[in-house]
DOGUZA-775497 format. One record per residue (C-alpha): residue in three letters; x, y, z. Coordinates in steps of 0.1 Angstrom, whole numbers, plus 2048, in hexadecimal, padded with zeros to 3 digits. Layout:
% DOGUZA-775497
ALAXYZ/...
END
This chain:
% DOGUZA-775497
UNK7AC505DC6/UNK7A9512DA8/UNK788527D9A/UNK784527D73/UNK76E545D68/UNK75F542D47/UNK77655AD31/UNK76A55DD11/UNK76553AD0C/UNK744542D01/UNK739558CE0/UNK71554DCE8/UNK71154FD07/UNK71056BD20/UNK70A56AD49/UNK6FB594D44/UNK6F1598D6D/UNK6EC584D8D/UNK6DB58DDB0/UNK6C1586DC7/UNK6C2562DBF/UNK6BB568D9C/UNK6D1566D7C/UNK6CE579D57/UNK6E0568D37/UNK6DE56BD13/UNK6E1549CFF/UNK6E8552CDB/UNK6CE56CCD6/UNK6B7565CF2/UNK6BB570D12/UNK6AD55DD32/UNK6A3563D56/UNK6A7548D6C/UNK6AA540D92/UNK6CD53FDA3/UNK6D3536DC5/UNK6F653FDC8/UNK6EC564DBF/UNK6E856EDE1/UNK6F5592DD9/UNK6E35B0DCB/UNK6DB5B2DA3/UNK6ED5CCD93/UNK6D05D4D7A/UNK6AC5DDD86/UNK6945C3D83/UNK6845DDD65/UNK6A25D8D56/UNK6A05B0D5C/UNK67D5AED4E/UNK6875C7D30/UNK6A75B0D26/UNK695590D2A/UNK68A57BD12/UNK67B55BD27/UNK67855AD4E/UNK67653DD63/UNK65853FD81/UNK653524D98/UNK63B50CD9B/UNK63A4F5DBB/UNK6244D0DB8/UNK6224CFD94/UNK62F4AAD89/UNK6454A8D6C/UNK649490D54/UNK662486D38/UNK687498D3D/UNK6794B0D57/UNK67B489D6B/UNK6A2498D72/UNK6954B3D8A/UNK691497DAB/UNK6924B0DC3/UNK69C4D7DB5/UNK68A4F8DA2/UNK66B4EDD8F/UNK657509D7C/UNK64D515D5C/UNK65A52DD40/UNK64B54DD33/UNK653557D15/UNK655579CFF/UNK64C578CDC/UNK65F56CCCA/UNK671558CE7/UNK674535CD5/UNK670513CE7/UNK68B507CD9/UNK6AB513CCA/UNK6D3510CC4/UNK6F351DCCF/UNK71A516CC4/UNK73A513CD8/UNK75C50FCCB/UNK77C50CCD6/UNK79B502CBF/UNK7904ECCA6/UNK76F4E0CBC/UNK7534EECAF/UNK7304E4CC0/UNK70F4EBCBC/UNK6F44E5CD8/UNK6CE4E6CD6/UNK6BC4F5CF3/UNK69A4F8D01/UNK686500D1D/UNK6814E3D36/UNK66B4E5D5A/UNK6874E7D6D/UNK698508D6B/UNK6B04F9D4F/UNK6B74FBD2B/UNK6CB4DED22/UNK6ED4F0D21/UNK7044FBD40/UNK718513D31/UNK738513D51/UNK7424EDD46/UNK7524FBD25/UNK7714FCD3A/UNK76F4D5D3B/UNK7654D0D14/UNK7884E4D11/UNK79A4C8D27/UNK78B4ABD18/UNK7904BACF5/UNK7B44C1D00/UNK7BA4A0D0B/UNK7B048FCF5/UNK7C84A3CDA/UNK7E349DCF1/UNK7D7475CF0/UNK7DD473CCC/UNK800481CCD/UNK80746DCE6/UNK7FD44ACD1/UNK81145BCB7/UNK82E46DCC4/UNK845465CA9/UNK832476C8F/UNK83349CC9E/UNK8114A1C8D/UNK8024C4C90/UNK7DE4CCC9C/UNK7D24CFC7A/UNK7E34B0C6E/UNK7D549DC8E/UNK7B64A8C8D/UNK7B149FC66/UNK7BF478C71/UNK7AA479C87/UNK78A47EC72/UNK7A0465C55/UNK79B44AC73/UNK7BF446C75/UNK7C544BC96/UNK7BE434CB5/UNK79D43CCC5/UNK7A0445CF0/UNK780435D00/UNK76B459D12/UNK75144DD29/UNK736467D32/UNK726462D54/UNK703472D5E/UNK708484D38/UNK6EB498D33/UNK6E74A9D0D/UNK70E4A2D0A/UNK7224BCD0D/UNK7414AAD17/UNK735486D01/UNK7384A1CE1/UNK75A4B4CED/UNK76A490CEE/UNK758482CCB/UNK76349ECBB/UNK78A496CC3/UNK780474CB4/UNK77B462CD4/UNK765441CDA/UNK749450CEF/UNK732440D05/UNK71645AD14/UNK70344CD33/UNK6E545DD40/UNK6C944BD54/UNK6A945FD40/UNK6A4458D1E/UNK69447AD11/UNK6BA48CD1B/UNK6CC471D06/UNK6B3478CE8/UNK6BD4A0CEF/UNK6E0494CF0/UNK6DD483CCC/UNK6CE4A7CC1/UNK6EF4BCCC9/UNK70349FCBB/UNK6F54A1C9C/UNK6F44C7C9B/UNK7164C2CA3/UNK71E4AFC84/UNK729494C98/UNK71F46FC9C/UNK72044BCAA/UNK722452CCC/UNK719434CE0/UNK6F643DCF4/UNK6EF42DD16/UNK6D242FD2C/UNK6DB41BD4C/UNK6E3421D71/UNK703430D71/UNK714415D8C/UNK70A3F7D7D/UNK7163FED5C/UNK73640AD6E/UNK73A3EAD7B/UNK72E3D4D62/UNK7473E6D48/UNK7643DDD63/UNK75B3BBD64/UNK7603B8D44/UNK7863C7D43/UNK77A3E6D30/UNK791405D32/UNK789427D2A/UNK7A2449D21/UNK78C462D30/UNK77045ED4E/UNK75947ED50/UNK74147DD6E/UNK726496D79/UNK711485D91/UNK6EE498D9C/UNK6EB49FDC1/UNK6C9486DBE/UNK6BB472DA1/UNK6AE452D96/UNK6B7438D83/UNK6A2429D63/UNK69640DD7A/UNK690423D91/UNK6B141FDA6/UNK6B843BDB7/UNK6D8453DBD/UNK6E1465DD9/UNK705477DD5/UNK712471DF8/UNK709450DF8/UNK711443DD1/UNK734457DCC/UNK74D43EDDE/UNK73F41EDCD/UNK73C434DAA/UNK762445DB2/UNK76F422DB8/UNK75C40DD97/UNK769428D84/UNK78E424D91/UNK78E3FED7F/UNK78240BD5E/UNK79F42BD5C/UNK7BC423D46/UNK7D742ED61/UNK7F1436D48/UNK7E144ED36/UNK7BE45AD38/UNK7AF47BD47/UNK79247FD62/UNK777497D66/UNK764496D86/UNK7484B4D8C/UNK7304BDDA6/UNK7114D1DA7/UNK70C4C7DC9/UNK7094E6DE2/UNK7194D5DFB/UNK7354C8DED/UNK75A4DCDE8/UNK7714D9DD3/UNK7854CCDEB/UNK7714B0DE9/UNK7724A7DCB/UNK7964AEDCC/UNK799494DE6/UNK78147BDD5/UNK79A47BDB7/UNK7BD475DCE/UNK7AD459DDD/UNK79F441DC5/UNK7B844EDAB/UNK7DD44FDBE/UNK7ED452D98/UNK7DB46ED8F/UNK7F248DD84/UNK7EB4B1D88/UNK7CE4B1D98/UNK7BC4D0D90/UNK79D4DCDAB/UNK7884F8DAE/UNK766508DA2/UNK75550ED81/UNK745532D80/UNK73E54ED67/UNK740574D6C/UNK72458CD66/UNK72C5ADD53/UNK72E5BED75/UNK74B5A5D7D/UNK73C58DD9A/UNK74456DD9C/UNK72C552D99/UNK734532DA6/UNK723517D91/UNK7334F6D9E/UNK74F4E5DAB/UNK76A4CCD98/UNK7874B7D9A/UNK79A4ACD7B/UNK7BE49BD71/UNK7CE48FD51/UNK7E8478D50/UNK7E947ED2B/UNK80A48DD24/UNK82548FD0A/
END
């Protein structure tokens, strides 16, 4: 297993303290208080300290109903923000990494979150990777640089890889692979995330992704019926959630039938997989597992959690993935 701890990925982002449940982050210029229930350990910081440094805090609220995106928190922290002058409600942060340069547009939702989970840069960086590694590989002969790839890429002279986005949120992933020139289709089930999604994209600079709002295992299988064949398969299934017919999800229950739609639709020659888990009772082992059996091909398979430090150096573990390429030159 294998734990990836967000080192200097981030410019913009910044995990300052955790304890007692409870977690303190700057985002750009802002810093945030928020719960955190795998912060069972003592803060570092008093809370005077917390209250001092913070720019928003999230209280909870219990038997409010929520409406619009705040429709993804099913079952989970539900609450409400207060805000320091001049806390905005809304504003932006940047990540880059090599040549990807994004831009994301966050906000304060109901539900704890702000449209942005800063541990899944690691898997922007594989996908972007990838992806690169893709394009060489549809072009092999041509021992193109970075540089030179990436400007044939933006020319349109290269052949697209097919990215599907699964349970995509604002897009994270959908603008890490569109930016490597990828055909993307982003899934999600609630419409307000996929018009938050179309935000970062254009603040992104990028464009023509391919928005869907459907239940995530009928459009699975409908696109295999069809013979369709992706390059790249991203999945972050909720522990709970609903469709936009009102179908509902249930991890343990939907993962097999999801796993095994998605095995028809994955080019097996060469095309990378991302599979991530928020779920609190799922391992990494798991998932690891998940991915050997529905995907017996699969190379390299690389397992563990997602987590970020704090500056007094504890771990924070965030979630759990499983991921392969069989990309390769």
């Amino acid at each position: 297993m294998q734990t990836i701890r967000d080192r200097s990925l981030w410019q913009e982002y910044e995990l300052i303290d955790t304890g007692g449940f409870e977690k303190l982050e700057r985002f750009g210029s802002y810093v945030l208080r928020r719960p955190e229930p795998q912060a069972i350990w003592p803060k570092k910081m008093t809370d005077i300290e917390w209250s001092s440094l913070s720019d928003a805090s999230f209280v909870r609220t219990f038997g409010k109903k929520q409406s619009g995106v705040d429709k993804l928190a099913e079952i989970g922290e539900r609450g409400e923000w207060q805000l320091k002058p001049p806390m905005p409600d809304q504003w932006f942060v940047n990540y880059e990494y090599k040549q990807l340069k994004l831009r994301f547009r966050l906000g304060m939702t109901a539900f704890k979150h702000v449209g942005l989970f800063p541990e899944q840069a690691s898997n922007w960086n594989f996908i972007y990777d990838s992806l690169l590694l893709h394009q060489h590989y549809d072009n092999q002969q041509q021992q193109e640089s970075q540089a030179h790839l990436k400007q044939n890429i933006q020319q349109g002279q290269q052949q697209q890889a097919s990215v599907l986005n699964l349970f995509a949120y604002t897009g994270g992933a959908s603008l890490a692979a569109k930016a490597c020139g990828a055909d993307v289709s982003h899934l999600d089930s609630v419409k307000q995330v996929i018009t938050w999604a179309k935000e970062n994209m254009k603040a992104s600079g990028l464009d023509n992704i391919r928005w869907v709002v459907e239940d995530a295992l009928k459009y699975v299988r409908r696109e295999a019926r069809r013979g369709k064949k992706y390059q790249g398969i991203i999945l972050d299934p909720p522990a709970y959630g609903r469709g936009p017919e009102g179908e509902k999800w249930i991890l343990e229950e939907g993962i097999l039938p999801l796993m095994e739609a998605c095995r028809e639709l994955l080019d097996p020659k060469k095309a990378f997989l991302i599979l991530n888990l928020y779920s609190m009772g799922f391992s990494s082992s798991i998932a690891h597992n998940l991915i050997r059996e529905y995907f017996p091909y699969a190379q390299d398979i690389e397992s563990g959690e997602l987590s970020i430090n704090d500056q007094a150096g504890r771990c924070l573990p965030l979630s759990v993935y499983a991921r392969f390429s069989n990309i390769e030159l």
